[in-house]
MARKE-506574 format. One record per residue: x, y, z of N, C-alpha, C in turn; residue number from 1. Coordinates in steps of 0.2 Angstrom, whole numbers. Example, Ala and Ser with C-alpha at 12.3 -4.5 7.8 and 13.67 -1.06 7.14 Angstrom:
REM MARKE-506574
ATOM   n.east   n.north    n.up   ca.east   ca.north   ca.up   c.east   c.north    c.up    nr
ATOM       66       -28      39        62        -22      39       66       -16      39     1
ATOM       64       -11      35        68         -5      36       64         0      39     2
This chain:
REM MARKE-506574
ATOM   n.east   n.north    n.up   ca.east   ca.north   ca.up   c.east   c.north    c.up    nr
ATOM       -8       447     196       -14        445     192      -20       450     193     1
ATOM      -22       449     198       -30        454     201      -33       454     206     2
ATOM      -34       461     209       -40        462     214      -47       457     212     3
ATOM      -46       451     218       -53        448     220      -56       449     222     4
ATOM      -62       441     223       -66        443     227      -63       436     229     5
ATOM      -66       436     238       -65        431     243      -66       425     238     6
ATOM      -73       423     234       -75        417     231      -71       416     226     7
ATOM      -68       420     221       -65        422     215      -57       418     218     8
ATOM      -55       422     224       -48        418     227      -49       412     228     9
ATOM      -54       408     231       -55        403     233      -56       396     229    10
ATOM      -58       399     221       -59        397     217      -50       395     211    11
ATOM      -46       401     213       -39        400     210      -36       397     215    12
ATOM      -36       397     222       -32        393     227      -34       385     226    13
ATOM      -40       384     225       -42        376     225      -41       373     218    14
ATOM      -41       376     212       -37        375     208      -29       374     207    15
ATOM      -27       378     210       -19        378     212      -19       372     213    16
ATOM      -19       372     220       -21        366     225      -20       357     221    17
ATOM      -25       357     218       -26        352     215      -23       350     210    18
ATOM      -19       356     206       -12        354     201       -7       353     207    19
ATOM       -7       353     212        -1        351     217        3       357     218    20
ATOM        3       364     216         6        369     218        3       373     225    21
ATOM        9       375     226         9        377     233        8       387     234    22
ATOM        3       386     239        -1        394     238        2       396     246    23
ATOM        5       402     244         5        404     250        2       412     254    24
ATOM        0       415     259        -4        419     260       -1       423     265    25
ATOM       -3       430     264         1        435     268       -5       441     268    26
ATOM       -3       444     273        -8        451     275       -5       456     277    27
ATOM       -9       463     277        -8        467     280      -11       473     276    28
ATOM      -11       478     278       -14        487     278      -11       486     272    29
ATOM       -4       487     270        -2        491     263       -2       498     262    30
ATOM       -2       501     265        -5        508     265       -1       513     260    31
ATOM        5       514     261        10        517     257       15       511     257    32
ATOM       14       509     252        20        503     249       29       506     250    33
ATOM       30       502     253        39        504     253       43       496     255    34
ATOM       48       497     254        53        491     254       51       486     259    35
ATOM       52       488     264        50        484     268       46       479     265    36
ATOM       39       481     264        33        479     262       34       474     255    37
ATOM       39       477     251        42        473     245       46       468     246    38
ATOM       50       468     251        55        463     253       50       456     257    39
ATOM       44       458     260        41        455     264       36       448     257    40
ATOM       34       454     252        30        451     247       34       447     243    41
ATOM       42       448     239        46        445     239       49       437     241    42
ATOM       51       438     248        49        434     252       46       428     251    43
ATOM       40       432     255        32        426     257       31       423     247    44
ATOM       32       423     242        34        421     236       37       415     236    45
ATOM       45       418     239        47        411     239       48       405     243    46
ATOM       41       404     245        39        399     249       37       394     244    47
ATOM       33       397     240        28        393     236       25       395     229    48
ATOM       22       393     224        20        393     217       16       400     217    49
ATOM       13       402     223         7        406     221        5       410     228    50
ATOM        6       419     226         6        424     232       -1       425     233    51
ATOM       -6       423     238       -12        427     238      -11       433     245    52
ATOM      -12       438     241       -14        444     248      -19       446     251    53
ATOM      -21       446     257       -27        446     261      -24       454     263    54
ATOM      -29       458     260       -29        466     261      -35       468     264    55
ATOM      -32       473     271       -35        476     277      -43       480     271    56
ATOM      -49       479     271       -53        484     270      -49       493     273    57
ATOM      -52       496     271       -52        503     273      -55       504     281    58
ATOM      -62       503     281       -63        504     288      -59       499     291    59
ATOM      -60       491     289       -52        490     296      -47       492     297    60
ATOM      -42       496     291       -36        501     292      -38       504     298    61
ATOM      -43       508     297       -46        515     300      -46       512     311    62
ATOM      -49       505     310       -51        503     317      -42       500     320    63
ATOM      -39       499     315       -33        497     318      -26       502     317    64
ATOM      -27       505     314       -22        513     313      -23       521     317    65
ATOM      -30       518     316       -33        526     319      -35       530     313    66
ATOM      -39       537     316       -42        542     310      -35       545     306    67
ATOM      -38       544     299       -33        549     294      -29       541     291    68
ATOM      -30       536     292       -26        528     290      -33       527     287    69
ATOM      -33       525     280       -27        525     276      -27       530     274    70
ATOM      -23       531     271       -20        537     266      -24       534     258    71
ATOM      -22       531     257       -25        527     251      -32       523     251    72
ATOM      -34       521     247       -41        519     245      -41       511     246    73
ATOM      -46       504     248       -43        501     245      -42       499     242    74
ATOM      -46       500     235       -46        501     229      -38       500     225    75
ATOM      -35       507     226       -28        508     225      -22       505     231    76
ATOM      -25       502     235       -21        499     238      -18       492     234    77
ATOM      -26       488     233       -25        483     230      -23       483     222    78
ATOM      -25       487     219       -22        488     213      -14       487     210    79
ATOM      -12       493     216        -6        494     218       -1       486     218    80
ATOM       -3       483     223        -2        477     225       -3       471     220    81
ATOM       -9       471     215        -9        466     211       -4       468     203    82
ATOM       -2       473     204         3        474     199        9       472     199    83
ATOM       14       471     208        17        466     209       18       462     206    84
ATOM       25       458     203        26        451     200       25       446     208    85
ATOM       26       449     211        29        443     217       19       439     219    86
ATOM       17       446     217         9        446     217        3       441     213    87
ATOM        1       434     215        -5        432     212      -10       437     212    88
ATOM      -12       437     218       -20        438     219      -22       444     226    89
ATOM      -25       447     224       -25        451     231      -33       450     231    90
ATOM      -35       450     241       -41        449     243      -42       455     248    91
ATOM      -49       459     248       -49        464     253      -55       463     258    92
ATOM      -52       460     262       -55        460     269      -57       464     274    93
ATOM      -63       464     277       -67        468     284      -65       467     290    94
ATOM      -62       462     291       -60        460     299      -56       464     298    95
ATOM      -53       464     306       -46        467     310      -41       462     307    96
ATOM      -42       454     308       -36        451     308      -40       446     302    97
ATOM      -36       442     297       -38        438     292      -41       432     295    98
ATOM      -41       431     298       -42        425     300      -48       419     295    99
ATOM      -55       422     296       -58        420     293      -55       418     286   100
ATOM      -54       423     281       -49        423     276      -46       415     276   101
ATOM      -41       417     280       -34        411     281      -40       402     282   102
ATOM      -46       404     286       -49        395     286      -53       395     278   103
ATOM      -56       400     274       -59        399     267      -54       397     263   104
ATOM      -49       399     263       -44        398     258      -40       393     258   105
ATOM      -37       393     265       -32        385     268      -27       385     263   106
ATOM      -22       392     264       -15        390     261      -13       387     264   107
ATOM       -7       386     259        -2        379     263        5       380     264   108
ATOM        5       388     264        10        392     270        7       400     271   109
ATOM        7       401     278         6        406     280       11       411     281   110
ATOM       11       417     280        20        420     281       17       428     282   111
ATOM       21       428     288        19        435     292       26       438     293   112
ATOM       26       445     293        35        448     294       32       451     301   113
ATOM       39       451     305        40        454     311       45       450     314   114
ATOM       44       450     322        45        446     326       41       442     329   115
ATOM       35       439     327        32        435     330       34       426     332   116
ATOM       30       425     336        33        419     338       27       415     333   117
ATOM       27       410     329        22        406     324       12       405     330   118
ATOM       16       403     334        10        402     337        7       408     341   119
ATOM        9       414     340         5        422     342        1       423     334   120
ATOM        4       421     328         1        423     322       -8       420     323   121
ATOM      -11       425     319       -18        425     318      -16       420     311   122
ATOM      -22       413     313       -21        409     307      -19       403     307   123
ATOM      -13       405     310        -8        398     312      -10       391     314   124
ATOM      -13       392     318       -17        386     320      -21       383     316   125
ATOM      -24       386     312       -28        385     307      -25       381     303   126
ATOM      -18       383     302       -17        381     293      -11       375     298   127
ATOM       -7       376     303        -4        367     305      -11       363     305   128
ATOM      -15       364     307       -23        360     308      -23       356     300   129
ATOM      -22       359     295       -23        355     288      -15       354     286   130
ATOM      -11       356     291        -4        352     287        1       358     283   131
ATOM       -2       362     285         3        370     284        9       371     286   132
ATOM        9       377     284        16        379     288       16       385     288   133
ATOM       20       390     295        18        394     296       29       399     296   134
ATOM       28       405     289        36        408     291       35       414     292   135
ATOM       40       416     296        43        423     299       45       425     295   136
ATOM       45       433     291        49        437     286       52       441     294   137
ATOM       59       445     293        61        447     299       58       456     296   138
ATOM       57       462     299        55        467     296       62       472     296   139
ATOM       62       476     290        67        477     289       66       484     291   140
ATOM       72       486     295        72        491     300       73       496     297   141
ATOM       68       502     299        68        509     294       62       509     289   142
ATOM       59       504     290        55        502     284       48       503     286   143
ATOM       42       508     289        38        508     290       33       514     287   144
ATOM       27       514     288        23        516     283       21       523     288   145
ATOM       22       521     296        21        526     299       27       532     300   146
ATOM       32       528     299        37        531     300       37       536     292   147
ATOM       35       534     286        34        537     280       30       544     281   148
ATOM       24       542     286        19        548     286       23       553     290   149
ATOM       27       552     294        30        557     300       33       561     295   150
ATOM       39       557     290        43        562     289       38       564     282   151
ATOM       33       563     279        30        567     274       28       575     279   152
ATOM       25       573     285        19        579     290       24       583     292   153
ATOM       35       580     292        38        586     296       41       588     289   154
ATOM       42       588     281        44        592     276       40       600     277   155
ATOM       44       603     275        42        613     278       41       612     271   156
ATOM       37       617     269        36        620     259       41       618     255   157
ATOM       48       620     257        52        618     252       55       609     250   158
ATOM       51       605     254        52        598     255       58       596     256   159
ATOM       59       600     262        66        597     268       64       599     276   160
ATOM       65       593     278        64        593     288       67       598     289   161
């Protein structure tokens, strides 16, 4: 659908909401889109009726990646990301973690990829507190954005390691 604003998502979630469909939320950087990151958006979809993305501002990339992160703008992050089918709505946030986000909006599944344990997730607590639920995507191994930039920085002139 579209890059929001915080009030604009909150306004589509509480409408969702009250047609009795289920909204579900996910975050992170996005920095360089790859499979991983598609399988994860995929995914957190089929949980429920409606994908909201809570997308890292650029300074918090910066505070949580380090200098030269991101690669990309928010702008074009989100962009990127709301053209996604798997994709409602994407939201670009200041924090380091969404938290704030995850209490204004009160999806009704939370969905984070890794190995986390549900109750280390930033959120969590929040969203069982109104009757949520909280799932694990597993990260599909090989599939990293850092791992992307290495092997772009070791291609020589002719585009081979």
């Amino acid at each position: 659908m579209s890059l929001v604003t915080k009030s604009q998502a909150v306004d589509f979630v509480r409408t969702w909401q009250a047609a009795g469909e289920i909204v579900v939320f996910t975050n992170g950087c996005f920095d360089l889109l790859h499979r991983g990151h598609v399988d994860l958006l995929t995914a957190a979809r089929s949980f429920g009726d409606h994908l909201v993305v809570g997308l890292n501002s650029d300074e918090s990339v910066t505070r949580l990646k380090g200098v030269g992160r991101p690669v990309q703008s928010e702008e074009d992050r989100g962009i990127i990301l709301s053209a996604l089918a798997a994709v409602d709505l994407v939201v670009i946030f200041p924090e380091e973690t969404p938290r704030e986000l995850v209490r204004v909006l009160r999806p009704d599944v939370l969905v984070k990829g890794g190995d986390y344990q549900p109750e280390n997730i930033v959120g969590a607590r929040e969203v069982h507190s109104w009757g949520g639920r909280v799932e694990i995507v597993p990260f599909r191994e090989g599939a990293s954005t850092s791992e992307l930039i290495r092997k772009i920085q070791s291609l020589d002139g002719r585009g081979k390691h």
